[in-house]
C-alpha positions as CSV (number, residue, x, y, z in Angstrom):
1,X,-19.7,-84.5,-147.1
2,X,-23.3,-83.6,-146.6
3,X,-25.2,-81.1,-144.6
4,X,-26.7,-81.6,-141.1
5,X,-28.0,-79.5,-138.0
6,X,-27.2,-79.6,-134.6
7,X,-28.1,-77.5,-131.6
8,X,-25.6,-74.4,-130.0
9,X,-22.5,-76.3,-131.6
10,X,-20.1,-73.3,-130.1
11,X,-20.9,-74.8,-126.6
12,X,-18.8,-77.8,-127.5
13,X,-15.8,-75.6,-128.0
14,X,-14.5,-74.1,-124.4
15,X,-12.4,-71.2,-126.5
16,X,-16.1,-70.5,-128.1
17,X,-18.2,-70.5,-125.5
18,X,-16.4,-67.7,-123.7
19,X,-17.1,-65.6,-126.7
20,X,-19.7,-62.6,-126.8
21,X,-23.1,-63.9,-127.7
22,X,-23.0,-61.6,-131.2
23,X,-19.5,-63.3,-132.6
24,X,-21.3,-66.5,-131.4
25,X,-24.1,-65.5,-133.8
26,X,-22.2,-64.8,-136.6
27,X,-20.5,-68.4,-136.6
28,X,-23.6,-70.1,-136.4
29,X,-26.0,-68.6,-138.8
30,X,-22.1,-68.1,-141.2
31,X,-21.5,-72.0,-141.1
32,X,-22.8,-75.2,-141.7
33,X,-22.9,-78.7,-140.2
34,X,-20.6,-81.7,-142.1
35,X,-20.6,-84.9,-141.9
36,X,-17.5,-87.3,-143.5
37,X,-17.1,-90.9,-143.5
38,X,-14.4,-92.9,-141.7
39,X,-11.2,-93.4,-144.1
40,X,-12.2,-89.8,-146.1
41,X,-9.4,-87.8,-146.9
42,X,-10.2,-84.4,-145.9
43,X,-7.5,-82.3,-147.0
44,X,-4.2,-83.0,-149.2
45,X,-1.0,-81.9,-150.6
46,X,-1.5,-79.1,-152.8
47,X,-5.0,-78.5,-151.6
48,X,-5.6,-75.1,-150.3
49,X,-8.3,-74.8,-147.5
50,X,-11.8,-73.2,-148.0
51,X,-13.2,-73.4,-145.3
52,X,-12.2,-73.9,-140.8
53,X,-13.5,-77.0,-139.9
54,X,-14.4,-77.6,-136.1
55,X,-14.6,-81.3,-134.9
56,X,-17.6,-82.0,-133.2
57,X,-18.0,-86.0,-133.2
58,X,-14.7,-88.4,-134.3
59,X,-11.2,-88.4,-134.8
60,X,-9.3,-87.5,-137.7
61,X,-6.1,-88.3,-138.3
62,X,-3.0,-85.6,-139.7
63,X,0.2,-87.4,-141.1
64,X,2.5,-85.9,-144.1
65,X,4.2,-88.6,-146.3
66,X,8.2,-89.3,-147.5
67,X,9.5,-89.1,-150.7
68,X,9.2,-93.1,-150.4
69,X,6.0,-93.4,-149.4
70,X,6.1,-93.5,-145.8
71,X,3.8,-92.2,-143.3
72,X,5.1,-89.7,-141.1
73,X,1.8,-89.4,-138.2
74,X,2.2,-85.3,-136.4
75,X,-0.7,-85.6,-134.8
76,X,-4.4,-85.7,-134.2
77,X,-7.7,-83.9,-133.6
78,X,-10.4,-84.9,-131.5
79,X,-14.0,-83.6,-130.8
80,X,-13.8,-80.2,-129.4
81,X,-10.7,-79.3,-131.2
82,X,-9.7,-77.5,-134.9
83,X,-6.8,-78.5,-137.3
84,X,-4.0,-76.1,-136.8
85,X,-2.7,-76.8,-140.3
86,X,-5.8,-75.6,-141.9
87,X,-5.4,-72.2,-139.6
88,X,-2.1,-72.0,-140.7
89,X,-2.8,-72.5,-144.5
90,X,-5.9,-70.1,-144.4
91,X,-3.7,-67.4,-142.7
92,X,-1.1,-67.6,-145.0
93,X,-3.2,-68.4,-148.2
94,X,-0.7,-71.4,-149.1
95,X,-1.5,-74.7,-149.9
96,X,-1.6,-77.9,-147.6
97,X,1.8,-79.9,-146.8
98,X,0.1,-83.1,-145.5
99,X,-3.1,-85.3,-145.3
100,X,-6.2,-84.9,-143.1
101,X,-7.7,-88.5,-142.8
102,X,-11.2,-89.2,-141.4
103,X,-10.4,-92.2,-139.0
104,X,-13.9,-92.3,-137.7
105,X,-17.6,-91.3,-139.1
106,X,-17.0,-87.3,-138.4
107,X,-19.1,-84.9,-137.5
108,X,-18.0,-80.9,-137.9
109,X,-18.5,-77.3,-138.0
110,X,-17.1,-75.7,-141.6
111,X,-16.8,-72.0,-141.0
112,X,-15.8,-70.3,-144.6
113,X,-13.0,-68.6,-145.1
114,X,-14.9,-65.0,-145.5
115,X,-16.4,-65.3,-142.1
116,X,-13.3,-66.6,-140.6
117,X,-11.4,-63.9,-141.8
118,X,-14.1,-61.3,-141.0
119,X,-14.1,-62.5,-138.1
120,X,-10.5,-62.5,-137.6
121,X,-10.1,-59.1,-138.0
122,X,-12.9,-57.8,-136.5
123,X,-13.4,-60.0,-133.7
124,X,-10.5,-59.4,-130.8
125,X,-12.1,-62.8,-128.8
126,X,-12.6,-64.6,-132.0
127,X,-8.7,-63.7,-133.3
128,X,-7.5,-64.7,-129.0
129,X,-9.4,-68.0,-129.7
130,X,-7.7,-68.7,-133.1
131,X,-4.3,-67.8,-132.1
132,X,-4.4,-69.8,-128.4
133,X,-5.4,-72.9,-130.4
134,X,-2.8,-72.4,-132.8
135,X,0.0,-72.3,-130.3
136,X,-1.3,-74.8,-128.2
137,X,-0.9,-77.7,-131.0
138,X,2.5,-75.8,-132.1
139,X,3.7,-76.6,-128.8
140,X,2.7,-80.3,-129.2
141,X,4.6,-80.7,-132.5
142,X,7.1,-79.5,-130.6
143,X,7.1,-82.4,-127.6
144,X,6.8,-84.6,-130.5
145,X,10.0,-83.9,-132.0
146,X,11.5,-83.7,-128.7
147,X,10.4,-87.4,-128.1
148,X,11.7,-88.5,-131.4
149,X,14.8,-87.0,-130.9
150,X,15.1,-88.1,-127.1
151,X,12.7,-90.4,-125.3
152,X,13.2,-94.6,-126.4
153,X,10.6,-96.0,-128.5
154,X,9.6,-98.4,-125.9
155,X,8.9,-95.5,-123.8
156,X,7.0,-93.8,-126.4
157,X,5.1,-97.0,-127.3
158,X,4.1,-97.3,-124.2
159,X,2.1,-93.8,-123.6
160,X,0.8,-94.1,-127.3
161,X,-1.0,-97.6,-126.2
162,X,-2.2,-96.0,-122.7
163,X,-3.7,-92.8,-125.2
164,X,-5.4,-95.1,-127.7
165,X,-6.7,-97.7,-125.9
166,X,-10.4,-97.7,-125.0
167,X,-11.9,-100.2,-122.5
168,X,-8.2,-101.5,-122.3
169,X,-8.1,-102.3,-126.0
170,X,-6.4,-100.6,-129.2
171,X,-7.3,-101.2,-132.4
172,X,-4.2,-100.6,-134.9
173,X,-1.7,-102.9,-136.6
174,X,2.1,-102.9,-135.6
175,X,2.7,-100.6,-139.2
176,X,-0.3,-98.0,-138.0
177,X,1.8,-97.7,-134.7
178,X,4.9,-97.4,-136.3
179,X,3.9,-94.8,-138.2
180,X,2.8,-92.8,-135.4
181,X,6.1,-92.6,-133.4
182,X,8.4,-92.6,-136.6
183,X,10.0,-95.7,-135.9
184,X,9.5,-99.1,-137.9
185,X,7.3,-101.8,-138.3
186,X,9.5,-104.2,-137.1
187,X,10.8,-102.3,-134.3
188,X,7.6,-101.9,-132.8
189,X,7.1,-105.5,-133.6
190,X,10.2,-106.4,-131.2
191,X,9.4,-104.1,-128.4
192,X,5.2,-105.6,-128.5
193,X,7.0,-109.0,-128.2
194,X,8.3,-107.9,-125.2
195,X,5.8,-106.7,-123.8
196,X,3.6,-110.0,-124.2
197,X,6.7,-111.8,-122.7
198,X,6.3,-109.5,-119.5
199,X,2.6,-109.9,-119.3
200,X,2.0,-106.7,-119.9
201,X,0.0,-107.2,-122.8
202,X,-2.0,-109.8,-125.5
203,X,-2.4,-109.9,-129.1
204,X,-4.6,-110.5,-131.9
205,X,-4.7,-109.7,-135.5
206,X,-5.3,-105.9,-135.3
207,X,-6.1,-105.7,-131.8
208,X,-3.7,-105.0,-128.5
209,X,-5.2,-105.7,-124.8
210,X,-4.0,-104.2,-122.1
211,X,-3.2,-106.3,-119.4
212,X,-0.7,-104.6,-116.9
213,X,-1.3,-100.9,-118.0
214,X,-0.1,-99.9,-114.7
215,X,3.1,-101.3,-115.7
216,X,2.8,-99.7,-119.2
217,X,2.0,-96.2,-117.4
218,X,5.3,-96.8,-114.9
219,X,7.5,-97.5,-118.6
220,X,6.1,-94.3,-119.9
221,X,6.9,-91.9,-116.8
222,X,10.4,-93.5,-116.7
């Protein structure tokens, strides 16, 4: 990671904007910019977190792995959004449970653990802000286990493709999307073959095109 600047970073964060101007303050002239490379880890098992980190710029990816090896994906976190995992941990003081992967060039805000807990007890908006995020992305690990549990993996394949893809493309190999809806490699394998067959889609090595994604969008709402 190393060190950069950037204008009134709290703007890009709507829970921080909303704050008054002095807890505002604090944060910025308390934290510095970071910058981390696509395929970094950020965080691991075992680790424990020093410091909040606040995406400005990329996409990292948050997945905890089996006893065997394999990737379990819970979810991920975008510009404008913080890692609730790393909340949790610096709440509780415990040690991280899973693996915070860079899956773009990042760009974020790491706020220290003094000044986020200074702030968290001193600060009513700043502790509203924290705790509103936090059970926001609860909530989503929630959905996600309710999908597992009850939605079809073609059904779930289906809005994961819609979500990734940009300009109608998504870049990932059948084992990346596996891993992010639990299932296996050759599962989603089957179900992509299918929806080639319909039209729905085309293939390349490590590259899906969208071709009928209002058809993919109907599959998903089913």
């Amino acid at each position: 990671m190393t060190d950069s600047t950037t204008a009134d970073w709290t703007q890009q964060f709507p829970g921080l904007a909303a704050l008054p101007a002095e807890v505002r303050q604090a944060l910025r002239e308390g934290s510095r910019i970071v910058t981390v490379a696509a395929g970094t880890q950020i965080f691991g098992p075992g680790q424990k977190p020093d410091h909040l980190l606040m995406l400005l710029d990329g996409s990292v990816r948050v997945q905890q792995r089996s006893e065997t090896g394999r990737e379990v994906f819970l979810y991920r976190i975008k510009a404008g959004e913080s890692c609730v995992m790393t909340t949790s941990c610096m709440m509780t003081m415990e040690e991280y449970s899973a693996e915070g992967i860079a899956e773009t060039d990042c760009r974020a805000v790491a706020i220290p653990r003094k000044l986020f807990d200074d702030l968290l007890g001193e600060a009513p908006a700043f502790r509203q802000f924290v705790f509103n995020t936090y059970s926001r992305r609860i909530a989503d690990l929630f959905k996600l286990v309710d999908d597992i549990v009850s939605r079809r993996v073609d059904v779930r394949l289906a809005a994961r493709l819609l979500a990734l893809a940009e300009n109608g493309r998504v870049t990932a190999t059948h084992q990346v999307l596996a891993n992010e809806l639990g299932s296996a490699r050759e599962v989603i394998s089957r179900i992509l073959q299918d929806f080639h067959r319909r039209g729905w889609i085309e293939q390349a090595r490590g590259e899906i095109t969208l071709t009928a994604p209002a058809a993919l969008d109907r599959l998903a709402r089913s």
